[in-house]
C-alpha positions as CSV (number, residue, x, y, z in Angstrom):
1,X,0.0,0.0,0.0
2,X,2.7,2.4,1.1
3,X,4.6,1.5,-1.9
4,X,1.5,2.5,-4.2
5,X,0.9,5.2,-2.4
6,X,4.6,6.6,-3.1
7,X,4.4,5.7,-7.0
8,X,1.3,7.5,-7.4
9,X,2.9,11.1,-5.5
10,X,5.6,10.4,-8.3
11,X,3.3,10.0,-10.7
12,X,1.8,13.3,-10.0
13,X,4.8,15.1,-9.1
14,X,5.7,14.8,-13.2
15,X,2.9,17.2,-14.0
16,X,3.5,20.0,-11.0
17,X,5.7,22.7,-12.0
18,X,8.8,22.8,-9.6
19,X,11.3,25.0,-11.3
20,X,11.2,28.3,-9.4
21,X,13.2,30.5,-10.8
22,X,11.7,29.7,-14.5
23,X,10.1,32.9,-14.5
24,X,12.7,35.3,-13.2
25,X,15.3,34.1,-15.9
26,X,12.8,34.0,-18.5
27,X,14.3,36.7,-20.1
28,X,17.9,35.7,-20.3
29,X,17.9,35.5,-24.0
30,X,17.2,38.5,-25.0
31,X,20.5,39.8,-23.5
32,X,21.9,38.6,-27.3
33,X,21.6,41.2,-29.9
34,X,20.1,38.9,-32.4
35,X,17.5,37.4,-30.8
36,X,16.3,40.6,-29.1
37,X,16.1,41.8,-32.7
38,X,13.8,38.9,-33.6
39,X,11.8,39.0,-30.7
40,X,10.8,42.5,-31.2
41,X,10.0,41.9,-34.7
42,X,8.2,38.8,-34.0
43,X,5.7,40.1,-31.8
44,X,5.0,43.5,-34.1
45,X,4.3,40.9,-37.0
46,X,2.2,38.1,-35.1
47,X,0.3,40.7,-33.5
48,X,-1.0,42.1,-37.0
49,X,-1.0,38.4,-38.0
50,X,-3.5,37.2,-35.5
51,X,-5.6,40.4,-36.1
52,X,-5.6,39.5,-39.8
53,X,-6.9,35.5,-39.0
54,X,-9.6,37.0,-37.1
55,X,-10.7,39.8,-39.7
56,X,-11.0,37.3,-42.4
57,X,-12.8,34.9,-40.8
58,X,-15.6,37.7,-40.0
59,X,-15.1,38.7,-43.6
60,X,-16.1,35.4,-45.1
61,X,-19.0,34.6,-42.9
62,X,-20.4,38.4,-43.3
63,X,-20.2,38.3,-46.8
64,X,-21.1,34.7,-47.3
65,X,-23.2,33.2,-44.4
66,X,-21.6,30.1,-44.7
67,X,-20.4,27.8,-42.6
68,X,-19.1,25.9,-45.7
69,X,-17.2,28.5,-47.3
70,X,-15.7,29.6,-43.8
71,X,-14.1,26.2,-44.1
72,X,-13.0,26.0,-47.5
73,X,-10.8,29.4,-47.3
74,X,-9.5,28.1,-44.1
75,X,-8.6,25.2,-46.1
76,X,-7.0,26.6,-48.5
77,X,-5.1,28.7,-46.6
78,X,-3.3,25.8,-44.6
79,X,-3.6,22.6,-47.1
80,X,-0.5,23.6,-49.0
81,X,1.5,22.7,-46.0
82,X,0.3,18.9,-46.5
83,X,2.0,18.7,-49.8
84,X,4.8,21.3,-49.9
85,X,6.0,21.4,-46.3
86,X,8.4,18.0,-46.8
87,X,10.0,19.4,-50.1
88,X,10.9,23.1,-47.4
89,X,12.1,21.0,-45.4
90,X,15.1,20.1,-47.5
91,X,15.4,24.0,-48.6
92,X,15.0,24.9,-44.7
93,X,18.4,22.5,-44.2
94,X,19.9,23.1,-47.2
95,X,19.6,27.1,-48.0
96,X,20.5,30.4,-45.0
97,X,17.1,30.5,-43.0
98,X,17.2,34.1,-42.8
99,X,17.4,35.0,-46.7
100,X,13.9,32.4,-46.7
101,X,12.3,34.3,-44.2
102,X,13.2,37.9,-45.4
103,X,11.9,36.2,-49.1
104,X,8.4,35.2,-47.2
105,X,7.7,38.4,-45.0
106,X,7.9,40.3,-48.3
107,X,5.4,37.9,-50.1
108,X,3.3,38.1,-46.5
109,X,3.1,41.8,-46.7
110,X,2.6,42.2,-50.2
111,X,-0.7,39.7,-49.8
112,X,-2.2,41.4,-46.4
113,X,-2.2,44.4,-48.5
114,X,-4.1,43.5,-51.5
115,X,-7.1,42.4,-48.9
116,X,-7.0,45.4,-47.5
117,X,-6.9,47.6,-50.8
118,X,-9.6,45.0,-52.0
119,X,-11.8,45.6,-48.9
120,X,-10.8,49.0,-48.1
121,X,-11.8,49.9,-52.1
122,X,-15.4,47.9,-51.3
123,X,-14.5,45.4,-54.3
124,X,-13.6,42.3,-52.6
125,X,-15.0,39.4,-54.1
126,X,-14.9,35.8,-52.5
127,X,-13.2,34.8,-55.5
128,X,-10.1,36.7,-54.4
129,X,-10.3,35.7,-51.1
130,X,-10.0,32.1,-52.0
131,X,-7.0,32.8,-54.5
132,X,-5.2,35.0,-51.9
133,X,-6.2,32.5,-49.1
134,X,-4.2,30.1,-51.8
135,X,-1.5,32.4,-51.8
136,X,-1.1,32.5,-48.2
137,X,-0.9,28.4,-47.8
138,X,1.8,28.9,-49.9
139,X,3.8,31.5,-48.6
140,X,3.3,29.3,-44.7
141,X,4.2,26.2,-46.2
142,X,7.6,27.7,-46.6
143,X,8.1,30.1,-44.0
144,X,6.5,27.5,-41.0
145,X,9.6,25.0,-40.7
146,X,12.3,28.0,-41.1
147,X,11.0,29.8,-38.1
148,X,10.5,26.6,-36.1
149,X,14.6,26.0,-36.7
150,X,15.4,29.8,-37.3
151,X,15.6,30.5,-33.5
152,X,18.1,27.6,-32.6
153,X,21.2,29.5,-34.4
154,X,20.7,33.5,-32.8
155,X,21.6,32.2,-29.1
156,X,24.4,29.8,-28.1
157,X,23.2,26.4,-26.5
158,X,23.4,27.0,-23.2
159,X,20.1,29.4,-23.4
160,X,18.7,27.6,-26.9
161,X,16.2,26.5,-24.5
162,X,14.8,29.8,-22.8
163,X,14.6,31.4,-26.5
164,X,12.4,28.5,-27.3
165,X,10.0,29.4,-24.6
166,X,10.2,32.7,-25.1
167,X,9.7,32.3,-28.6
168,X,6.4,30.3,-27.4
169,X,5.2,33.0,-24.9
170,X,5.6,35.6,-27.6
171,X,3.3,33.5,-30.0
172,X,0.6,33.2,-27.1
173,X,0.7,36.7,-26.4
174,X,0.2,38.1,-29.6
175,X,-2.7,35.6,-29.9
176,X,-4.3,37.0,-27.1
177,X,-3.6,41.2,-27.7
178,X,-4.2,40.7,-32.1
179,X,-7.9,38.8,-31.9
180,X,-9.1,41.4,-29.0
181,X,-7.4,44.6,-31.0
182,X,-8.8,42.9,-33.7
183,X,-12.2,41.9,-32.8
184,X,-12.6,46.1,-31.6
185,X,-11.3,47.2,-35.1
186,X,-13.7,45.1,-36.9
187,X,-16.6,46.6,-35.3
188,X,-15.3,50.3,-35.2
189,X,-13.8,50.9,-38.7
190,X,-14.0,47.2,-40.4
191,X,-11.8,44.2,-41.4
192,X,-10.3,46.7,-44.5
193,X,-8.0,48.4,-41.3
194,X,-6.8,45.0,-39.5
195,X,-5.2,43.8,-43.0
196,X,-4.0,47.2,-44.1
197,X,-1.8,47.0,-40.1
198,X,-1.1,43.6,-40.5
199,X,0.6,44.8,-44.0
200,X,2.6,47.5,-42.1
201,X,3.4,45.1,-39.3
202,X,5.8,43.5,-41.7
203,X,7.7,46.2,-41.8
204,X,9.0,45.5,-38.3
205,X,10.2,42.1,-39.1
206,X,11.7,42.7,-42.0
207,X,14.3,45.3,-40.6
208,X,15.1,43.4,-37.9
209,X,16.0,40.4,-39.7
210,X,18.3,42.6,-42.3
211,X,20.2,43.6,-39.3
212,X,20.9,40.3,-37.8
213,X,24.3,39.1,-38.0
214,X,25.3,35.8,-37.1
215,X,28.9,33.8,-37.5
216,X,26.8,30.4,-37.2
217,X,25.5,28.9,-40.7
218,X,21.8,29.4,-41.4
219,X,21.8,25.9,-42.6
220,X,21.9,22.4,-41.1
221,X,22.7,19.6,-43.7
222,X,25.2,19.0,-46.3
223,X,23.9,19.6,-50.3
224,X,22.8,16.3,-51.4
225,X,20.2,14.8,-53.3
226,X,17.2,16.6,-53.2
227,X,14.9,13.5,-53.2
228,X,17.4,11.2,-51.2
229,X,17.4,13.9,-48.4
230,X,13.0,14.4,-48.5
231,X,13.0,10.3,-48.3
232,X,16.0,10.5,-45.6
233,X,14.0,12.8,-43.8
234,X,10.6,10.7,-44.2
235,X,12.6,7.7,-42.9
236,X,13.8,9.0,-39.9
237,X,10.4,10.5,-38.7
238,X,8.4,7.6,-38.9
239,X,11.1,5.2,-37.8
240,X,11.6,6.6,-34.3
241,X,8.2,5.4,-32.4
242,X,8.4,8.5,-30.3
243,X,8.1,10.4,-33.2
244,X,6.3,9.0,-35.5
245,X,3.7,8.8,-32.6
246,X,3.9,12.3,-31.9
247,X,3.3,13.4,-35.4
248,X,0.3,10.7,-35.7
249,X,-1.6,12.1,-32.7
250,X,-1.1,16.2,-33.9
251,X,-2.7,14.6,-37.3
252,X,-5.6,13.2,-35.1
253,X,-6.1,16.8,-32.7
254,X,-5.6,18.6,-36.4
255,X,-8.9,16.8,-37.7
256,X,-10.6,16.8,-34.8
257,X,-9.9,20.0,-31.9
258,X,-7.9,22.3,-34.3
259,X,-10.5,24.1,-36.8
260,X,-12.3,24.9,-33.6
261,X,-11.4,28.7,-34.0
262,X,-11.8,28.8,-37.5
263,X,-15.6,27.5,-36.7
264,X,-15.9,30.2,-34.1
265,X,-17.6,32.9,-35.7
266,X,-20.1,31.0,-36.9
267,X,-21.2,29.5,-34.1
268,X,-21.0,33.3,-32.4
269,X,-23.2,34.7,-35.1
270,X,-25.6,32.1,-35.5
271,X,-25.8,30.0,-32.4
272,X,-25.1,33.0,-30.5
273,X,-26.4,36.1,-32.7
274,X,-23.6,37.6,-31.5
275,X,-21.4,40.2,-32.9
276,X,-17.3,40.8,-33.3
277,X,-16.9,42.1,-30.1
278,X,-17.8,39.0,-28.5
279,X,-15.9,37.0,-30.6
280,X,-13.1,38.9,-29.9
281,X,-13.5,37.8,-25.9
282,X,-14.0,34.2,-27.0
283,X,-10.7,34.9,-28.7
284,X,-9.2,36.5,-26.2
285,X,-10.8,33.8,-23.6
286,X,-8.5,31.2,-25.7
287,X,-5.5,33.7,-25.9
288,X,-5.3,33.8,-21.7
289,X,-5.4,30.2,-22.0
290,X,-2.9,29.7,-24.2
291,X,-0.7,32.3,-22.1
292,X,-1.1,30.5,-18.2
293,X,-0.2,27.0,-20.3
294,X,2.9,28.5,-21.5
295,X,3.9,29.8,-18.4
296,X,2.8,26.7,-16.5
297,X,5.5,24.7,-19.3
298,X,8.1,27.0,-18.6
299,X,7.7,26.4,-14.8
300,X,8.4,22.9,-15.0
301,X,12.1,21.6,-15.0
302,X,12.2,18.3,-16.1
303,X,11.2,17.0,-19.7
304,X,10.1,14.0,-17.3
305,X,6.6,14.0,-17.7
306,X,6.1,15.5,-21.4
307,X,4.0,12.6,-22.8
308,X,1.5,12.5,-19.4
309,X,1.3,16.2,-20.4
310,X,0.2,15.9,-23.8
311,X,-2.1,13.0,-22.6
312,X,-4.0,15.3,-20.4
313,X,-4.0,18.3,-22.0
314,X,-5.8,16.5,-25.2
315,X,-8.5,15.0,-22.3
316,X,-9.5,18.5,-20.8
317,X,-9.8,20.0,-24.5
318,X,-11.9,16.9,-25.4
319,X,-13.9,17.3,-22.1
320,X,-14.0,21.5,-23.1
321,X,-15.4,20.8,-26.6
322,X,-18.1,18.2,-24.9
323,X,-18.7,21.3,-22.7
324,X,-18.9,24.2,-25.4
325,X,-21.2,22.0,-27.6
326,X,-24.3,21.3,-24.9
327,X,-24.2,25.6,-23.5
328,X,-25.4,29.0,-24.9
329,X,-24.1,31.0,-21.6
330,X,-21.7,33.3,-22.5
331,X,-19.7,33.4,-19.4
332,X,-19.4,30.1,-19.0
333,X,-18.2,29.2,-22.8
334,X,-15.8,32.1,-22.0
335,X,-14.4,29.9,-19.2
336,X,-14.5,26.8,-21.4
337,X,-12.4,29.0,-24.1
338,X,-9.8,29.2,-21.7
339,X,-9.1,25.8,-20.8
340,X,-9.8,25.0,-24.4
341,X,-6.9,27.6,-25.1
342,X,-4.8,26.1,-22.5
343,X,-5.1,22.4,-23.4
344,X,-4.4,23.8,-27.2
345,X,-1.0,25.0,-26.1
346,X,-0.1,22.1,-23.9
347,X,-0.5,19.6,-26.3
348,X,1.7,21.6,-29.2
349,X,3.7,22.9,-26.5
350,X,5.1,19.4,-25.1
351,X,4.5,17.6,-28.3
352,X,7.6,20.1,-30.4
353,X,9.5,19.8,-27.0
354,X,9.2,16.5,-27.5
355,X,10.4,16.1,-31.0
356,X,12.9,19.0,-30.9
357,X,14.9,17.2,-28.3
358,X,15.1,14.0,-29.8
359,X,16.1,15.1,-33.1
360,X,19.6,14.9,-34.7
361,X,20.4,18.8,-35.8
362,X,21.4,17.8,-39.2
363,X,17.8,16.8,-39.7
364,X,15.7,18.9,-38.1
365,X,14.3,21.0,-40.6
366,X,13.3,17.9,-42.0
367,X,11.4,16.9,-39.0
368,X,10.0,19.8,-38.2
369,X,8.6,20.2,-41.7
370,X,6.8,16.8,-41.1
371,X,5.5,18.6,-37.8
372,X,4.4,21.6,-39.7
373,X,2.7,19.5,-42.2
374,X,1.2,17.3,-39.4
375,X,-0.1,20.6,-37.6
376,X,-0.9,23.2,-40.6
377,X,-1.2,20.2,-43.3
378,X,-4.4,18.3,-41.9
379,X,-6.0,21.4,-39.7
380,X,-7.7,22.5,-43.0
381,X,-8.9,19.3,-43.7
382,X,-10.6,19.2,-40.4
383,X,-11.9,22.7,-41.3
384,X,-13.2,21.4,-44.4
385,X,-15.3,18.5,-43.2
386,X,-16.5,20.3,-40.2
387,X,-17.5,23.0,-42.5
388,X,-19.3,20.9,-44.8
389,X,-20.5,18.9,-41.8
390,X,-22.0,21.6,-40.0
391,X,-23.8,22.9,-42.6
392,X,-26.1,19.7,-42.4
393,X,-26.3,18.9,-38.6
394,X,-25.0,21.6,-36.9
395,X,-21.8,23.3,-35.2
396,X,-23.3,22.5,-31.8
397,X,-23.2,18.8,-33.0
398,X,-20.2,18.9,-34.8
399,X,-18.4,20.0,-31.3
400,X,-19.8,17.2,-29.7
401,X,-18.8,14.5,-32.1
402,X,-15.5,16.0,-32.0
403,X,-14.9,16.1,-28.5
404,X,-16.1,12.4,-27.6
405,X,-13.4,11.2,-30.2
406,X,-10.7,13.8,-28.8
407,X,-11.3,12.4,-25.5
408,X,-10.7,8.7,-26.7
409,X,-8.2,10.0,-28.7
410,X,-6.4,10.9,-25.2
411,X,-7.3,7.4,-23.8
412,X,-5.3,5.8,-26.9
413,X,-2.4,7.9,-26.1
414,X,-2.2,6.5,-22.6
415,X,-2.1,3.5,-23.5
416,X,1.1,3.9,-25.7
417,X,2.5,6.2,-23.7
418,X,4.9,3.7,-21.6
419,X,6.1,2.8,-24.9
420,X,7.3,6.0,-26.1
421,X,8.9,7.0,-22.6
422,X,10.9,3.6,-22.8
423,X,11.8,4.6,-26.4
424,X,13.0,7.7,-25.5
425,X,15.5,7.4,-22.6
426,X,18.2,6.3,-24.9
427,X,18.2,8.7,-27.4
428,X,18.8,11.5,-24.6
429,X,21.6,8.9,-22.7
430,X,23.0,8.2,-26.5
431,X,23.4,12.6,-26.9
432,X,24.8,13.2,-23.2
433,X,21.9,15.8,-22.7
434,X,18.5,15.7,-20.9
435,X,16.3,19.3,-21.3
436,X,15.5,20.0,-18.1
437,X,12.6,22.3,-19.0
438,X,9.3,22.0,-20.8
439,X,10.3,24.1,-23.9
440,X,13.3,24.4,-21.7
441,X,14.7,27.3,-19.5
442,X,17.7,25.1,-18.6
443,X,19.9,22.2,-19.6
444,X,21.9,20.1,-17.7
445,X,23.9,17.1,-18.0
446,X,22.5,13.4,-17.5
């Protein structure tokens, strides 16, 4: 009994934080010149970024009233990264990461302004939001996996983990500030404004990237075969159990929990008969969420723990979509929208921690491509079927299908989770290293 007893309080203890000074040094990264630069620009651009995400998905259903079509541009704006993302993989390991992401924030800009001269100029059509939508996918497809290894070569190892983190709290945060800022804009002045900022927010992220200067190579890999490097990369993803596990359950949540916010403002507008402001709290709900789980990561100090992590996180946003689908209060979906926003986080969170420190350098723009792919890839597809789905039976429905098969979805993961912590222990022995910190604030030696 006593011996069950103590293997259960070591159970537990995996998932309580217990790094205190994560949050005081949560900043040591930015005391090098490069990545303060990128930080800076990073959170001008996300910022008009998020605000964009929001105004177009108010844009489509207010011209439209579809359900369907709110699907379809979501779909198109993230299915190129199904079929693209492994071939940028290659480029991301083969050609300097910081030429690729100059080359994208251009093409980002010059697209964010052609909504907003269309909308602003009252000729929009939904045939260009589809093309542009296109364009976008695109553009991500590329520009996804370079930012996911970008970070890893403007700080030196010992703090490759804090800039991770931070890089993670910097996302959050600009989810939660550009959907409110944005949800206010759209009723005030209209969704012509939020993509005309968005275009300008560029502009901050481009400069600072011209002035970075870095001695370390912007690439990872030698210049090989293009094919025999995609199919190198292919191999080692979905030969490593861990991995090919972690990319197999993203697929699942990317079907299933991920076009939730894409479905949002329908459900707002007709479940609802709501307005932008109070999608803009739902958002901002979610952003808050998103925010406390990536301070409750960076709290923890031991990678230890990761997989249990992911296993609950992807219960409690099952549990939250159960939850959203059977309520019409607004304060209490605002509460579901926050754990749904912190379980969203939690799962990506751990699951890149995850697969960022098992993987070889020399491959990880590769991998990470097959995580973009995983995550941006099969998200529209979710988007589309839920779209088309909803338009017969419901969006209140549709979240409670979804949740029930999230929530199993979790259960399944349990069960192999063993597996994948046994799998992992000697890939970390076999490097010498063990991150010590959910998206890591530390390292130490094993």
């Amino acid at each position: 009994m006593i011996k069950r007893l103590c293997k259960t309080k070591e159970w537990l203890f995996e998932l309580v934080p217990n790094n205190k000074s994560a949050l005081t040094s949560i900043f040591e990264s930015l005391q090098y010149k490069n990545y303060k630069l990128y930080f800076y620009g990073q959170i001008i651009s996300l910022t008009g970024t998020s605000m964009q995400q929001v105004a177009m998905s108010w844009l489509v259903y207010r011209m439209t009233g579809s359900i369907m079509l709110l699907g379809t541009v979501a779909f198109l704006t993230q299915i190129p990264s199904l079929f693209v993302s492994p071939l940028m993989g290659v480029v991301n390991d083969r050609f300097d990461r910081k030429k690729i992401l100059i080359f994208t924030q251009v093409l980002s800009m010059t697209q964010a302004l052609l909504l907003a001269t269309l909308v602003l100029t009252n000729t929009i059509q939904i045939v260009h939001i589809l093309i542009l939508s296109i364009f976008l996918g695109l553009i991500n497809s590329l520009d996804a996996p370079v930012r996911q290894a970008f970070y890893t070569k403007l700080v030196p190892t010992n703090v490759l983990g804090n800039a991770i983190a931070l890089n993670s709290a910097t996302f959050n945060c600009t989810k939660l500030i550009g959907p409110t800022i944005g949800g206010i804009l759209i009723a005030m002045v209209g969704e012509g404004i939020c993509f005309l900022i968005n275009s300008v927010s560029f502009i901050g992220v481009i400069f600072a990237l011209m002035q970075i200067n870095t001695d370390k190579p912007m690439t990872s890999a030698a210049k090989g075969n293009l094919w025999h490097e995609m199919k190198e990369g292919f191999i080692y993803s979905i030969g490593f159990l861990p991995i090919r596990s972690i990319l197999i359950f993203i697929v699942i949540l990317a079907v299933l929990s991920f076009p939730f916010p894409m479905m949002l403002p329908a459900f707002v507008k007709s479940e609802l008969h709501g307005g932008s402001d109070l999608y803009g709290y739902f958002i901002a709900a979610t952003g808050i969420g998103s925010l406390i789980s990536t301070l409750y990561l960076a709290a923890r100090k031991s990678v230890l723990g990761l997989a249990k992590i992911v296993m609950f996180a992807c219960g409690i946003q099952g549990i939250s979509l159960i939850a959203f689908s059977l309520t019409h209060i607004v304060w209490l979906l605002m509460i579901i929208c926050f754990f749904i926003g912190f379980s969203y986080i939690a799962c990506l969170a751990s699951c890149n921690t995850l697969i960022q420190s098992l993987t070889d350098e020399d491959k990880r723009g590769r991998v990470m491509s097959y995580y973009t792919m995983a995550f941006l890839g099969f998200t529209p597809i979710g988007n589309l079927l839920q779209g088309y789905a909803a338009e017969k039976i419901g969006l209140s429905t549709i979240y409670l299908i979804c949740g029930i098969l999230v929530v199993l979805t979790a259960i399944a993961f349990g069960y192999y989770r063993p597996a994948i912590r046994k799998a992992s222990r000697p890939i970390y022995v076999q490097k010498g290293i063990i991150t010590e910190i959910a998206y890591g604030l530390q390292s130490s030696k094993n």
